[in-house]
N, C-alpha and C positions, 0 to 999 in steps of 0.2 A: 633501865630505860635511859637513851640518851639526852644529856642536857645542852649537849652542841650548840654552835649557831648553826647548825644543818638541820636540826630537829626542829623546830619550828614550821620552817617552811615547807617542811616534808608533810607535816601533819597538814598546815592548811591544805597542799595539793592534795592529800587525801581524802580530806573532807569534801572539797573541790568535784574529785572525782564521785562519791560516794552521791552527792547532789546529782548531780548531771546522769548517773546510772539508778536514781531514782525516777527522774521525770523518761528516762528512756525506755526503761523498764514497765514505768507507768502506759506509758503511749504504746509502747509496741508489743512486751512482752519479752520473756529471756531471749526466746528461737529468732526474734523480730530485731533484733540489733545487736548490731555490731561491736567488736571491740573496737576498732577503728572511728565508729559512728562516734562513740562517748568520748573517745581520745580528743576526735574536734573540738568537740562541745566544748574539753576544757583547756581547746588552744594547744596540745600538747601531740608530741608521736603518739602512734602505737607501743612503740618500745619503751615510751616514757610511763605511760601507762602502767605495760607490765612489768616495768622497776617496781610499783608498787601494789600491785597485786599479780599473781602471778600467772591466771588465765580468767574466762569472764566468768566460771564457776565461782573460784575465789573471790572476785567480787562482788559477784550475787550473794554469797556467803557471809561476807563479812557486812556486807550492806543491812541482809537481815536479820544479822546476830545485831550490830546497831540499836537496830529498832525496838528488836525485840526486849533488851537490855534497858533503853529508855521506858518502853513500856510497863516494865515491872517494875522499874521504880517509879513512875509516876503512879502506877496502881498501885502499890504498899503502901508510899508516902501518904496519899488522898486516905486508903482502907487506915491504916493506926491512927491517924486524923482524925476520922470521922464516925470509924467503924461500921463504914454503909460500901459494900460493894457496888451497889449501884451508883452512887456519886464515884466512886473510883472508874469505873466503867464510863459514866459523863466524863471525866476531867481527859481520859484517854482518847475519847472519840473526839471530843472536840481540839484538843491540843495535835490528834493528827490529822484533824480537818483542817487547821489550822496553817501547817507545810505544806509546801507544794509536791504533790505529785505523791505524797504517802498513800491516802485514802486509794486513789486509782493503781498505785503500784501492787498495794496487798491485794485487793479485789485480783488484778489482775492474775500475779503470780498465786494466789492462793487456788483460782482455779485451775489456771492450768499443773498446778503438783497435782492433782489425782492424779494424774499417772507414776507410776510408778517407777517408770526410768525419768521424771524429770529429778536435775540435782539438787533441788527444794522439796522434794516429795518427803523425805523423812524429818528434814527441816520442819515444815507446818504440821506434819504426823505427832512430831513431840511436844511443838509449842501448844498444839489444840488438846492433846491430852493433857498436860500440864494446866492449861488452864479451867478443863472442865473439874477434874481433879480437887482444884483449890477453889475454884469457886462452890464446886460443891460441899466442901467441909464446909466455908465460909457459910453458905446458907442453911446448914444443918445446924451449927452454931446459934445462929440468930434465932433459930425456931426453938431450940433451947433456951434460948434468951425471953422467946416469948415477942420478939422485935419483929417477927414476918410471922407471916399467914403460916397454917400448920398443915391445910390440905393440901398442898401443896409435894410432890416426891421432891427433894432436894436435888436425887439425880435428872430427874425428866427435867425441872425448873433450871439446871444450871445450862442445859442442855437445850434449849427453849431462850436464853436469854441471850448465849451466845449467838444461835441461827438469826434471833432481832437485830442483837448490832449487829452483826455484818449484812444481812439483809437491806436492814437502813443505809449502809454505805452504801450499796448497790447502788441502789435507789437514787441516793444522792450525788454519787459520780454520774451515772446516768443522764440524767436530769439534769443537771449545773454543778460543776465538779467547782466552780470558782465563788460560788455563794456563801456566804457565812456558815457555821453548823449549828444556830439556831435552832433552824427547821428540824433536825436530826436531834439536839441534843433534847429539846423540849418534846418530842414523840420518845424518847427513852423514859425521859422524867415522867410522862406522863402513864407510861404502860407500868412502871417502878413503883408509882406511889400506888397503884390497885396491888400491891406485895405487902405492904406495912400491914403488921396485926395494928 
């Protein structure tokens, strides 16, 4: 990795970019804008743009490797913390309630991957299996522990908890996509703590 005085600024512009093809992506959707459209947004050509990434695949890609790379570590950190998946599960929904244009980006791109030729489609395929995956061990765990409820099937329950928050997100872009996650984080908390044995 470069330590140049070219490095720096390179990165900010790409974070730059990474912003501005969040809230675009958010509002319109991948098919909905432009590489050109995001290039404005950050004052730059289109060719400047694609110096840094190299078509809007790419930076739809890199966008939500991002996210998705913040999100796991802010879920592990919170989960060795606390050892409550659902407080990690709050700390992630509110922290991307929290940026602009997150909550409405994944909603959005999340639905439109079912299809199967979109370029996110095996992208959300792995992230959703992986998570259902580990949070199902995680809740198998606890029930081991004696720490949650036991009637519960660990796979239906991980499966069932994921469909809530993102549902909630709906909900809450929907609604008022610029309101605190209050509203949102306190209906998690409160469907969570009927799990605790």
């Amino acid at each position: 990795m470069s330590t140049g005085s070219g490095y720096a600024p390179g990165r900010a512009r790409q974070q730059q970019i990474l912003a501005e093809a969040t809230r675009a992506f958010g509002r319109a959707g991948f098919d909905g804008v432009s590489v050109q459209e995001i290039a404005e947004a950050c004052g730059i050509s289109r060719q400047g743009l694609l110096h840094h990434f190299k078509s809007k695949e790419d930076l739809l890609m890199a966008l939500l490797r991002q996210r998705d790379e913040a999100d796991q570590e802010l879920f592990q950190g919170v989960l060795r913390e606390s050892g409550s998946p659902f407080r990690a599960i709050v700390a992630v929904v509110r922290a991307n309630a929290a940026a602009p244009g997150i909550t409405a980006m994944f909603t959005q791109l999340a639905a439109e991957a079912i299809r199967p030729e979109h370029p996110a489609h095996d992208f959300f395929h792995d992230v959703y299996t992986r998570i259902h995956h580990d949070l199902r061990a995680t809740l198998a765990q606890m029930q081991r522990e004696g720490t949650l409820v036991t009637t519960a099937d660990p796979e239906k329950l991980a499966s069932g908890l994921i469909a809530l928050r993102d549902g909630l997100a709906l909900q809450f872009f929907l609604r008022s996509p610029t309101q605190n996650a209050d509203e949102m984080t306190d209906t998690l908390e409160t469907m969570f703590s009927l799990l605790i044995a």
